[in-house]
GUKEVO-285877 format. One record per atom (N, C-alpha, C, CB): x, y, z; atom name; residue in one letter. Coordinates in Angstrom, 1 decimal. Each point is the difference from the previous one (the first is absolute). Glycine has a CB too. Layout:
N
       X       Y       Z  name  resn
       X       Y       Z    CA     A
...
This chain:
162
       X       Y       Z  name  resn
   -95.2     3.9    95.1     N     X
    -0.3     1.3    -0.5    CA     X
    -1.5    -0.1    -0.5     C     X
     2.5     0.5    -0.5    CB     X
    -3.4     0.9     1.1     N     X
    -1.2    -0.4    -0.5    CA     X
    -0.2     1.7    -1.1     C     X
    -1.2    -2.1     2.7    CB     X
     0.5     1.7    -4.0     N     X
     0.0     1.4    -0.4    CA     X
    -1.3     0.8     0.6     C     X
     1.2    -0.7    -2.2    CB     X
    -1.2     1.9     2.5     N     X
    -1.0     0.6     0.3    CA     X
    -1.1     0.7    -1.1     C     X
     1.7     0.2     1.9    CB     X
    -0.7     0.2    -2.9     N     X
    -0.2     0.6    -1.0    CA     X
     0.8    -0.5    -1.6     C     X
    -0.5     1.7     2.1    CB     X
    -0.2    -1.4    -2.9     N     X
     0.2    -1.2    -1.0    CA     X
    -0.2     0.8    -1.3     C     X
    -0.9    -2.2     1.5    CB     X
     1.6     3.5    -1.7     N     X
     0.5     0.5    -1.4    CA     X
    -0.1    -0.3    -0.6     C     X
     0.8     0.6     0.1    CB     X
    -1.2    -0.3    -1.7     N     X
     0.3    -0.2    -1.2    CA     X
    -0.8    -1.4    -0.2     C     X
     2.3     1.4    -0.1    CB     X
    -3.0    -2.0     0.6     N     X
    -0.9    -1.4    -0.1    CA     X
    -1.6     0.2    -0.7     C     X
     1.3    -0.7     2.4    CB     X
    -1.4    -0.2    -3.1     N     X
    -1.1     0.4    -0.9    CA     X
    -1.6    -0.6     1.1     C     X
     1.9    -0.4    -3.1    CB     X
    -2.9     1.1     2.6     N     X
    -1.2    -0.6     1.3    CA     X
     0.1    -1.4    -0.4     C     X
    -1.9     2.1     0.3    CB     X
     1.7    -2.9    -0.8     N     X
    -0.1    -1.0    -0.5    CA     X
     1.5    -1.1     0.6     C     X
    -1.6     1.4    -2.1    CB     X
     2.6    -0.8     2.0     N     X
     1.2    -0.7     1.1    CA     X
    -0.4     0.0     1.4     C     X
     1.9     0.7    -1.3    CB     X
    -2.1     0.7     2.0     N     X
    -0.6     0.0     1.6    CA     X
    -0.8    -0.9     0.2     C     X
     0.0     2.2     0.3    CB     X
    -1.2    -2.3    -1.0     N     X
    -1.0    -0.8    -0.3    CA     X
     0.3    -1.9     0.2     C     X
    -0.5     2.5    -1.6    CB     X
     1.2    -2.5     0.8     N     X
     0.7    -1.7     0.1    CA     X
     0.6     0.0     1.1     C     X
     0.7    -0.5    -2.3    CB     X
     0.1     1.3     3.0     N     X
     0.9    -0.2     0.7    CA     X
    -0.7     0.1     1.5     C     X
     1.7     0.7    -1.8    CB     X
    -2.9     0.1     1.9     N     X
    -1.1    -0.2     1.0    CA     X
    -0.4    -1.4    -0.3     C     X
    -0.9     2.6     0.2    CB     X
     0.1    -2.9    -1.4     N     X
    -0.9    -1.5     0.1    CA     X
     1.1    -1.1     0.2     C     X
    -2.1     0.7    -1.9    CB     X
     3.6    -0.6     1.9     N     X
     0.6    -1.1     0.2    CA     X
     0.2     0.3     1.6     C     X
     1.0    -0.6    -2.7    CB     X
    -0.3     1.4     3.2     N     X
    -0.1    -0.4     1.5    CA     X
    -0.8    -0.2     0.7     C     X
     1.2     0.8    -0.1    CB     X
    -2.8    -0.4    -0.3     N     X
    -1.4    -0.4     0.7    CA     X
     0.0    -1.5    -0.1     C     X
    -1.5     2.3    -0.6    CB     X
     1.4    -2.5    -0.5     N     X
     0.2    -1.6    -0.7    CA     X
     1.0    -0.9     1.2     C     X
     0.0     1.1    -3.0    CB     X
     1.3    -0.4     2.7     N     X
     1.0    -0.9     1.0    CA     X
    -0.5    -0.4     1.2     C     X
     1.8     1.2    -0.9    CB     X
    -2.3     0.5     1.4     N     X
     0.1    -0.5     1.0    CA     X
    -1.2    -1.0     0.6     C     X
     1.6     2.0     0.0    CB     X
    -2.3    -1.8    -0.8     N     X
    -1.8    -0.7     0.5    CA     X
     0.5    -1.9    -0.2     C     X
    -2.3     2.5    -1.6    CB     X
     3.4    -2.8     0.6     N     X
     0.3    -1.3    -0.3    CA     X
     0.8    -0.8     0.7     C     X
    -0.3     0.8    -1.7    CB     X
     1.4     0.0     2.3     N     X
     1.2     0.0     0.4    CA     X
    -0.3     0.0     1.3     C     X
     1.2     0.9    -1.8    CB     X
     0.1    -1.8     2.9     N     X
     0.1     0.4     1.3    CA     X
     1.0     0.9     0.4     C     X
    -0.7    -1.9     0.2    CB     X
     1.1     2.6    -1.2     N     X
     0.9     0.9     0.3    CA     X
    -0.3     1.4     0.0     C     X
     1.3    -1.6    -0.8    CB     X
    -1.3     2.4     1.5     N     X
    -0.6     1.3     0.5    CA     X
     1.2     0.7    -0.6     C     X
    -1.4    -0.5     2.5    CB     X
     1.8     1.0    -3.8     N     X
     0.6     0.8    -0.3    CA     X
    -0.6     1.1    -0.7     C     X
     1.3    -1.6     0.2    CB     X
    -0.3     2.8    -0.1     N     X
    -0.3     1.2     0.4    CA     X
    -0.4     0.8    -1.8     C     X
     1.7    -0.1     2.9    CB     X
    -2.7     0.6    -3.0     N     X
    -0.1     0.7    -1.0    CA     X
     0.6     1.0    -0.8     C     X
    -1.3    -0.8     1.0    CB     X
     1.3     0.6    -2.4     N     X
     1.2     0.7     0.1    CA     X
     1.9     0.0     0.0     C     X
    -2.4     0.4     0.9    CB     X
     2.4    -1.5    -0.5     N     X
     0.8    -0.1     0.7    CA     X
     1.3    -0.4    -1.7     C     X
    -1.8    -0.9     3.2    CB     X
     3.1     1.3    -2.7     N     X
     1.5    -0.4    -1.4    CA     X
     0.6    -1.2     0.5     C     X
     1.0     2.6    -0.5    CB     X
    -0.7    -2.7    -0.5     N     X
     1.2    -0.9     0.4    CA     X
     1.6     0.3     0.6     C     X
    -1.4    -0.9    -1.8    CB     X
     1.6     1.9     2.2     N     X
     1.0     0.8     0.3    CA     X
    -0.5    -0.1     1.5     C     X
     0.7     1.7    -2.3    CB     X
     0.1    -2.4     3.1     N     X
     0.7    -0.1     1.4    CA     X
     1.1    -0.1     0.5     C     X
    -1.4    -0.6     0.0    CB     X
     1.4     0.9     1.5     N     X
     1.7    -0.3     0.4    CA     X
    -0.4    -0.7     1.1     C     X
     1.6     2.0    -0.8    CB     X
    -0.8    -3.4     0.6     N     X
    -0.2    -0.9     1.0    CA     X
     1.2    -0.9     0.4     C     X
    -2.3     0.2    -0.8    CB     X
     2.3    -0.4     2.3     N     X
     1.3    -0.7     0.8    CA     X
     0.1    -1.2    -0.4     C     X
    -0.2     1.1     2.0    CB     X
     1.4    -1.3    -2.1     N     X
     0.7    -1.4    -0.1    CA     X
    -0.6    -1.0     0.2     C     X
     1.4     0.9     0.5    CB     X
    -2.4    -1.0     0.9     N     X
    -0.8    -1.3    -0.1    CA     X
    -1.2    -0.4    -0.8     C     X
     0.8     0.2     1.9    CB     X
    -1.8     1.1    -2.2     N     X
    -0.8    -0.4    -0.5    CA     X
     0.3     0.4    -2.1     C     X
    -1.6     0.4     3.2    CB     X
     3.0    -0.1    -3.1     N     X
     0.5    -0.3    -1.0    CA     X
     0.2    -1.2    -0.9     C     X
     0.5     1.5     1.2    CB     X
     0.4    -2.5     0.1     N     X
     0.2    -1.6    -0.3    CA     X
    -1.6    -0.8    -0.1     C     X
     2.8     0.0     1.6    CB     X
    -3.5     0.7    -0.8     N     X
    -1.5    -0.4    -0.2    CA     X
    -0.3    -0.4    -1.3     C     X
    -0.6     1.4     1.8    CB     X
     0.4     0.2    -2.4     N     X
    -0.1     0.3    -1.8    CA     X
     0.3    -1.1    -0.7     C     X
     0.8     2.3     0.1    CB     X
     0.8    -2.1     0.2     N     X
     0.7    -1.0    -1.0    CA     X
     0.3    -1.4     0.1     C     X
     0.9     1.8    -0.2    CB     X
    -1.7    -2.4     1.3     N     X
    -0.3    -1.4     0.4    CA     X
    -0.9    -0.8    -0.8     C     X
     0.5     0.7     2.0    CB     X
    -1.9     0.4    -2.0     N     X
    -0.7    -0.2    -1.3    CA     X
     0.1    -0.8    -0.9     C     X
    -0.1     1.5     0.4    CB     X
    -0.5    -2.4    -1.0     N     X
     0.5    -0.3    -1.5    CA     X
    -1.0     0.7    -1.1     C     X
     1.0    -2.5     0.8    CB     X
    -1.7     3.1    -0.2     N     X
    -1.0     1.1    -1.1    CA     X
     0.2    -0.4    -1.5     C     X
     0.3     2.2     1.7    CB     X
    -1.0    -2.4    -2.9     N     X
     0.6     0.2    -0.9    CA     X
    -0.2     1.3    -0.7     C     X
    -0.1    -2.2     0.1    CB     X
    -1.8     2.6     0.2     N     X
    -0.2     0.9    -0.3    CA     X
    -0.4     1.5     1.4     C     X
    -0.4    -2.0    -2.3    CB     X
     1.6     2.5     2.4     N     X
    -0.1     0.4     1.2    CA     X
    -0.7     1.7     0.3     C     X
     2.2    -2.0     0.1    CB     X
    -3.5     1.8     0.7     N     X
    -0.4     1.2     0.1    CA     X
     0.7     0.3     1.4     C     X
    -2.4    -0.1    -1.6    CB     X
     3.4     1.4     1.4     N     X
     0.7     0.4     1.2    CA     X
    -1.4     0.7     0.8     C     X
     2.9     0.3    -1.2    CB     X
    -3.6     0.5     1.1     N     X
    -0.4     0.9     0.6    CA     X
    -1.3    -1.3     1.0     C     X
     0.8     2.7    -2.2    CB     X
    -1.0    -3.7     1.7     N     X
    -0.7    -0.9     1.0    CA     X
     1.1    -0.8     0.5     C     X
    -2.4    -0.2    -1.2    CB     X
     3.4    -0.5     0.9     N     X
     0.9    -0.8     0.6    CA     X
     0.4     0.5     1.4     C     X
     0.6    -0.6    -2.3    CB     X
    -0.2     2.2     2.5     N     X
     0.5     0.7     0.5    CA     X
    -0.7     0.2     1.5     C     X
     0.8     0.7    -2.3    CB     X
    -1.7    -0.7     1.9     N     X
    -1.6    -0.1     1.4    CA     X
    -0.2    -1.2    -0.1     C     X
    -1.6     2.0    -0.1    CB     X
     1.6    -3.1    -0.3     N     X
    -0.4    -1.4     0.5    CA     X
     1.3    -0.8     0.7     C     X
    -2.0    -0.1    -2.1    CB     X
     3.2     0.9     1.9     N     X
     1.1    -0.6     0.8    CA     X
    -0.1     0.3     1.5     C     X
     1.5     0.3    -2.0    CB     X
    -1.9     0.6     2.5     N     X
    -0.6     0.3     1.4    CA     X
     1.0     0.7     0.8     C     X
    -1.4    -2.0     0.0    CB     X
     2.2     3.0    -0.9     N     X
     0.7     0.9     0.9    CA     X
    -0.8     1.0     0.3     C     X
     2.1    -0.4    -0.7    CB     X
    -1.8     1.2     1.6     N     X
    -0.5     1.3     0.4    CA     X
     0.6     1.1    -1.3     C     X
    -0.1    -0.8     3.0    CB     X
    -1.0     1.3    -3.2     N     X
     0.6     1.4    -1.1    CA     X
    -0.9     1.1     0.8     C     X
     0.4    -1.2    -3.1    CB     X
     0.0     2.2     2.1     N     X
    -0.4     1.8     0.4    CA     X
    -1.0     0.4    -1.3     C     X
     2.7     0.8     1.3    CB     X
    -3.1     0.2    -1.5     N     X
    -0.2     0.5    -1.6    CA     X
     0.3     0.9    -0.1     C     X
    -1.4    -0.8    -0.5    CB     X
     1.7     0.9    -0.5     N     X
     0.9     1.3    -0.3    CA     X
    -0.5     0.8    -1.2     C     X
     2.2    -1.1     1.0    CB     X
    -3.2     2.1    -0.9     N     X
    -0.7     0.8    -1.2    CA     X
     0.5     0.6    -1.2     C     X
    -1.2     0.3     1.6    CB     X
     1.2     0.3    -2.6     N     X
     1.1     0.6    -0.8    CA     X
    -0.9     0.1    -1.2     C     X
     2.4    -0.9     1.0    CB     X
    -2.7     2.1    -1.9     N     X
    -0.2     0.5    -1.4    CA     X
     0.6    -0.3    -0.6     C     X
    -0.5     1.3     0.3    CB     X
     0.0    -1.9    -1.5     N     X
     0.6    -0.7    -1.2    CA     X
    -0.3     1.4    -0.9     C     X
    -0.7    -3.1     0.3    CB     X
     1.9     3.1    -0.7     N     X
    -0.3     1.3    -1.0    CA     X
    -0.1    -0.6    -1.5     C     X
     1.4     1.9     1.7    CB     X
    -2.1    -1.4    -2.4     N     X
    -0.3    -0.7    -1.2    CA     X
     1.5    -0.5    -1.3     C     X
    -2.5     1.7     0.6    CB     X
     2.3    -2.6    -1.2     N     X
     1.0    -0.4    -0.7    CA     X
     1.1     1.1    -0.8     C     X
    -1.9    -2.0    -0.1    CB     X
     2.6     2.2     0.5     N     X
     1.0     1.0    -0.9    CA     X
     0.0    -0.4    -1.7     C     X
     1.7     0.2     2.3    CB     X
    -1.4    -1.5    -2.2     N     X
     0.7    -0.3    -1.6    CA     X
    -0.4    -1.7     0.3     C     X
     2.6     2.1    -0.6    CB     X
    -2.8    -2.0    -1.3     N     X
     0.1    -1.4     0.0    CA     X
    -1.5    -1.0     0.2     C     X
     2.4     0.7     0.9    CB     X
    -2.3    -1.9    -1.0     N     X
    -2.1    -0.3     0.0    CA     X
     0.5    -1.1     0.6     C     X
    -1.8     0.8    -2.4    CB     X
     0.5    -1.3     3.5     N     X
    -0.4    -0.8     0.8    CA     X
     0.6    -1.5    -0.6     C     X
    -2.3     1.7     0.9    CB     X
     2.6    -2.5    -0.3     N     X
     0.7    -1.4    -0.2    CA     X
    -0.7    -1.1     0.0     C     X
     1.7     0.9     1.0    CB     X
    -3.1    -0.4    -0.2     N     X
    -0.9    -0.7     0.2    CA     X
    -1.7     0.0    -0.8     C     X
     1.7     0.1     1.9    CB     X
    -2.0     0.1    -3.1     N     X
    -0.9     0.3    -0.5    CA     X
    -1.3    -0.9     0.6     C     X
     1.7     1.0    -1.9    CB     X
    -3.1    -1.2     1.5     N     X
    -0.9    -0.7     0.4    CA     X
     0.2    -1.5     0.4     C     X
    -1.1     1.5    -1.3    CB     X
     1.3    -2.2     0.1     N     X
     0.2    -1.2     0.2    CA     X
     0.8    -0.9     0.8     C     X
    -0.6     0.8    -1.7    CB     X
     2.0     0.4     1.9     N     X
     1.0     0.0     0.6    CA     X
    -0.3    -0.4     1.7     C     X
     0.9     1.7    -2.1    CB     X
    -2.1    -0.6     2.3     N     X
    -0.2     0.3     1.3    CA     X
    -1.2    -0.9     0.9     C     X
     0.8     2.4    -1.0    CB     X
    -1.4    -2.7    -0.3     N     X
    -1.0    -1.1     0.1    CA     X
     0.3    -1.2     0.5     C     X
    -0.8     1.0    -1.6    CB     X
     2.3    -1.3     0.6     N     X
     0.3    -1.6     0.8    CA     X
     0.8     0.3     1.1     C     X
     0.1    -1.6    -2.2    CB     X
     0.3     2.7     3.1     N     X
     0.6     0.5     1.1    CA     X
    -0.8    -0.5     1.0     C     X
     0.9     1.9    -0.9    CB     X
    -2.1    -1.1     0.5     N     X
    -1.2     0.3     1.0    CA     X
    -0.5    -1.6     0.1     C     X
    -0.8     2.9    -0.9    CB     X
     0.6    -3.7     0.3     N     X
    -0.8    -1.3    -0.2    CA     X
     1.6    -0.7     0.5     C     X
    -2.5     0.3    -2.4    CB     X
     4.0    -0.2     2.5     N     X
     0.3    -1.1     0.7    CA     X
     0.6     0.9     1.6     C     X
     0.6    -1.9    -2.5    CB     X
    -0.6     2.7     2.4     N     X
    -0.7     0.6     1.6    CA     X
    -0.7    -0.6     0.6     C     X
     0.0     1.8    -0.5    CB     X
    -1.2    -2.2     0.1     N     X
    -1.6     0.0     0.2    CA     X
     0.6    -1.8     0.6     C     X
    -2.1     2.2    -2.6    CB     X
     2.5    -3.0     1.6     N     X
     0.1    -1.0    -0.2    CA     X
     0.9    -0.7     1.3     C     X
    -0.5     0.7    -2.6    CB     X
     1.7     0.2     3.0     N     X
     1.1    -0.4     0.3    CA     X
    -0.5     0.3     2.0     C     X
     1.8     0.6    -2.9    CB     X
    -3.0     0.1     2.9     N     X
    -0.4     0.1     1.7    CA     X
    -1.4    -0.1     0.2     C     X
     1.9     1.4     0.5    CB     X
    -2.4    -2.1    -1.6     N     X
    -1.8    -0.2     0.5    CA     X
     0.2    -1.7    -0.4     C     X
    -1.8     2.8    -0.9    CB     X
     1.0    -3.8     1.9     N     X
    -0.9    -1.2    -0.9    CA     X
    -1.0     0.4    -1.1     C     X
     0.1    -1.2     2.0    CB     X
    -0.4     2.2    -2.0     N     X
    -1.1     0.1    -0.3    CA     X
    -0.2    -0.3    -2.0     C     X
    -0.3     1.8     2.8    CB     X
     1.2    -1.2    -3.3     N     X
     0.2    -0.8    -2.0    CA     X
    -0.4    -1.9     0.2     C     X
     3.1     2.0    -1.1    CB     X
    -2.0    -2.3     2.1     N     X
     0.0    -1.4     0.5    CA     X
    -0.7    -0.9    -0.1     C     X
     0.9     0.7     1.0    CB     X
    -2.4     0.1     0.0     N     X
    -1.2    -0.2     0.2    CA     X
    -1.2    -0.2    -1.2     C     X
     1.1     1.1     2.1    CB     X
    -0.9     0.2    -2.4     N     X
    -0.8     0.0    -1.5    CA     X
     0.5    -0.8    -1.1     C     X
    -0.5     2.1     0.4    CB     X
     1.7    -2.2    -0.5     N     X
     0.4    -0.8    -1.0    CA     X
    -0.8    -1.8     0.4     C     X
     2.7     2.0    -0.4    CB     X
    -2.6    -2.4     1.6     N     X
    -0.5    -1.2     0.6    CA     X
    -1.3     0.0    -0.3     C     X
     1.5    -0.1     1.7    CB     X
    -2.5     1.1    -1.5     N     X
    -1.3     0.1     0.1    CA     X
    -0.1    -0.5    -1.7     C     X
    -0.5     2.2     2.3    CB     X
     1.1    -0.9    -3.0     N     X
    -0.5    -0.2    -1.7    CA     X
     0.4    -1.5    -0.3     C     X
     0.6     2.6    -1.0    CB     X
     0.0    -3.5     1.4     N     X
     1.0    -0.9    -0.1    CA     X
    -1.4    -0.7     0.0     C     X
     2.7     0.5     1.2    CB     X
    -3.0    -0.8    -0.1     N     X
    -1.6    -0.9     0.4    CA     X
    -0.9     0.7    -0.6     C     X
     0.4    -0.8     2.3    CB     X
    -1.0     1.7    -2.7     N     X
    -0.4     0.5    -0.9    CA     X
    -0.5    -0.6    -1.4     C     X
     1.3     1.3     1.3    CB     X
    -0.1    -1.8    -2.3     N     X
     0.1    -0.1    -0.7    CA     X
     0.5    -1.3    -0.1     C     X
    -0.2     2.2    -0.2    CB     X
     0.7    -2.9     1.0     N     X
    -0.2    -2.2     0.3    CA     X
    -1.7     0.4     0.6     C     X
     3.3    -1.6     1.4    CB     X
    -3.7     2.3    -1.1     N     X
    -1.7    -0.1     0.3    CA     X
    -0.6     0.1    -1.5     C     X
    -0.1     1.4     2.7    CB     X
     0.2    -0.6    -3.3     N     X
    -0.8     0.4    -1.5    CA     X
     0.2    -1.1    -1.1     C     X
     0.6     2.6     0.5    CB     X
     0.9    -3.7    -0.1     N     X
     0.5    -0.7    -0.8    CA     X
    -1.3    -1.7    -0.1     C     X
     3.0     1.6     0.8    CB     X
    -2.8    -1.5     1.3     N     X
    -0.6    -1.6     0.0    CA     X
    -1.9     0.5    -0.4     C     X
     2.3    -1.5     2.4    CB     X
    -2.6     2.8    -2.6     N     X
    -1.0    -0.1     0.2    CA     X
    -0.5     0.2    -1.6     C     X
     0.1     0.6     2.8    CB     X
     0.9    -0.5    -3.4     N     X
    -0.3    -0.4    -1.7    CA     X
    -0.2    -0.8    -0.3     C     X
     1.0     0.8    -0.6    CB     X
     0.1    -2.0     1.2     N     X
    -0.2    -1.3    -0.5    CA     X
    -1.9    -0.6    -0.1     C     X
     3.0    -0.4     1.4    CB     X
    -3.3     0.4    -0.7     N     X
    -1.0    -0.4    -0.3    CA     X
    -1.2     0.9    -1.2     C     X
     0.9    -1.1     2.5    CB     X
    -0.6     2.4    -2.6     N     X
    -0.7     0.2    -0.7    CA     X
     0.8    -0.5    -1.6     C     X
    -1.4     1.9     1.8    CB     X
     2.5    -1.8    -1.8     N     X
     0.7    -0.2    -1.4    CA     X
    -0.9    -1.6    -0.3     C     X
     3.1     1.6     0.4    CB     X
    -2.8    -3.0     0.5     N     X
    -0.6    -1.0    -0.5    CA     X
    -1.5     0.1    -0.2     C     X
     1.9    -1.2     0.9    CB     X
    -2.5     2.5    -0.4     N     X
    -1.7    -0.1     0.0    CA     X
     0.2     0.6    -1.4     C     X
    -1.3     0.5     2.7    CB     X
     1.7     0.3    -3.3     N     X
     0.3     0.1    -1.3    CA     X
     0.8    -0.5    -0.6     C     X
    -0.8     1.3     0.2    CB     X
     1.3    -2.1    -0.2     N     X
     0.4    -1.4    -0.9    CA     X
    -0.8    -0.7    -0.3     C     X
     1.6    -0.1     0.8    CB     X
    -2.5    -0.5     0.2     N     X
    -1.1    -0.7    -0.5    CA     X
    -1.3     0.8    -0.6     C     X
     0.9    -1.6     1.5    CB     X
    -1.3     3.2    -1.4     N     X
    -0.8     0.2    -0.8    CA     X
     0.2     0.7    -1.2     C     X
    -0.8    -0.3     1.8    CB     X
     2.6     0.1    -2.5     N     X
     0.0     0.2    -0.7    CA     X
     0.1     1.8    -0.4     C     X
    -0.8    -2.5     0.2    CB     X
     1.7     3.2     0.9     N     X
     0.0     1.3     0.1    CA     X
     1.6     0.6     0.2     C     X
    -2.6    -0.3     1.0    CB     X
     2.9    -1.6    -1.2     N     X
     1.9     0.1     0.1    CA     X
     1.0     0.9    -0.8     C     X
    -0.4    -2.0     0.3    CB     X
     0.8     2.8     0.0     N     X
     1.5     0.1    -1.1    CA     X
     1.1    -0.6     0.4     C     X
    -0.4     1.9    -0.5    CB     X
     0.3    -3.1    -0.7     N     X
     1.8    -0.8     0.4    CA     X
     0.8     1.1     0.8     C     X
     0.4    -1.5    -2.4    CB     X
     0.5     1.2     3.2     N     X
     1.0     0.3     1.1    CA     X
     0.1     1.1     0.0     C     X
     1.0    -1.5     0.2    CB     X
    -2.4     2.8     0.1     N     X
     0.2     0.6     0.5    CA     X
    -0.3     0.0     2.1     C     X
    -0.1     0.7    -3.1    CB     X
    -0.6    -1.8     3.1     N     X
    -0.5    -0.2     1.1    CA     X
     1.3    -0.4     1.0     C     X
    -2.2    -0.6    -1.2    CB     X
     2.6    -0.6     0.3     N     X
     1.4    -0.7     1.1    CA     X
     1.3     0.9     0.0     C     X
    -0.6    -2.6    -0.5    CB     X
     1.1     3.7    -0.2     N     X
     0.7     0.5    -0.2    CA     X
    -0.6     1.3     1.0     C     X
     1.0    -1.5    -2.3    CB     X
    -2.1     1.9     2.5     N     X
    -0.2     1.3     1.0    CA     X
    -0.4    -0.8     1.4     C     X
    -1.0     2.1    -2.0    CB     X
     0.7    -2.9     2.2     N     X
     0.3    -0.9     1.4    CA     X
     1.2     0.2     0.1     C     X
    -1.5    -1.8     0.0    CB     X
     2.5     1.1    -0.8     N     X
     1.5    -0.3     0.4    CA     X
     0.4     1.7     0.2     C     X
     0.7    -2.7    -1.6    CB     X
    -0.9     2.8     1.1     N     X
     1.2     1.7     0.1    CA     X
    -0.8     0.6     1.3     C     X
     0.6     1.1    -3.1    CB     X
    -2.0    -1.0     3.6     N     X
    -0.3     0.4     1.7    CA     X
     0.4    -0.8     0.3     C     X
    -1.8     1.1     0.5    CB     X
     1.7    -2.3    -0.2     N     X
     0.5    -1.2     0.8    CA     X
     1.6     0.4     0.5     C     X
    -1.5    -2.0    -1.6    CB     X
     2.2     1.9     0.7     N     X
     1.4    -0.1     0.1    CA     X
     0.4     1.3     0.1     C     X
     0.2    -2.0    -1.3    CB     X
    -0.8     2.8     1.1     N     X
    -0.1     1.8     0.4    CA     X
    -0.6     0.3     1.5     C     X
    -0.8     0.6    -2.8    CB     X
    -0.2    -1.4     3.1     N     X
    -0.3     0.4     0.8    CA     X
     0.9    -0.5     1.4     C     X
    -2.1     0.2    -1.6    CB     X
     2.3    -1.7     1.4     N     X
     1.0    -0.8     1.2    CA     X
     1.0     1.1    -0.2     C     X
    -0.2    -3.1    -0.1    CB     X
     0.7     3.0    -0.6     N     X
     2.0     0.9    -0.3    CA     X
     0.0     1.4     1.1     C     X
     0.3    -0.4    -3.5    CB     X
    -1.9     1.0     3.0     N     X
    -0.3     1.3     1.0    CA     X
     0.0    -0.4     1.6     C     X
    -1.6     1.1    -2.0    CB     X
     0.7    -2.0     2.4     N     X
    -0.4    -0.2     1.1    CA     X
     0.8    -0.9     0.9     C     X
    -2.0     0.5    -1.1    CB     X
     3.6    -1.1     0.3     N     X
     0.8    -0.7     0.7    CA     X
     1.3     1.0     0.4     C     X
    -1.0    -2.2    -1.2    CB     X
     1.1     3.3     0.2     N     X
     0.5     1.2     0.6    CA     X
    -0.6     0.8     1.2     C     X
     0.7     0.0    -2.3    CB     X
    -1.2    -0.1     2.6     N     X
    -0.8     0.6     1.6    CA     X
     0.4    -1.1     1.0     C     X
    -2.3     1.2    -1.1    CB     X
């Protein structure tokens, strides 16, 4: 189900909900449709599909197009909320949106790897200035070996997750 129209939505929701499917989809190999609910009706097979999954955190509306059945779209007006307030406030929607993002792009993966070497780069290339001030006397006891260790060990931890 894709909405056409989107009632009772503040500019600022349309707004997110445009920058996250542009986002998706620029990140993602999955070509899903804008707009688009979580409300479908789908056959038995690509049902057991679904539920084969071990998803933990499961965005139906990408799972659903990356299983590779054939679907239709089907348009429909969202008429604005009758009663009652959204379930999903910012924050809420934020970490939606970011394990969406997460759960069909390399691309967090990637950056996380990059900052990873990053920051084992910033680490080994202290070392030497920390002992060039050691010997000229420009030392602060451990603050040197203690901010090596934390990129060091910050930085491998990042860059062995990629």
């Amino acid at each position: 189900m894709v909405r056409h129209e989107r009632e009772g939505e503040t500019a600022f929701k349309l707004a997110t909900a445009r920058w996250f499917y542009t986002l998706f989809r620029k990140l993602s190999r999955v070509d899903l449709e804008p707009n688009s609910g979580d409300f479908r009706l789908l056959d038995r097979s690509a049902l057991n599909a679904l539920l084969s999954m071990g998803e933990r955190n499961r965005f139906l509306r990408g799972m659903t197009v990356w299983v590779g059945f054939r679907q239709h779209r089907l348009e429909y007006k969202r008429d604005a909320r009758y009663a009652g307030e959204t379930k999903y406030p910012l924050r809420k929607m934020l970490r939606f949106s970011l394990d969406a993002i997460a759960s069909f792009s390399h691309v967090p993966l990637q950056i996380a790897t990059y900052l990873g070497f990053l920051f084992a780069g910033v680490a080994f290339i202290l070392i030497p200035v920390v002992v060039a001030l050691h010997f000229t006397g420009g030392y602060l006891p451990g603050f040197g070996t203690v901010t090596i260790l934390i990129l060091l060990i910050g930085g491998c931890s990042s860059s062995r997750s990629g």
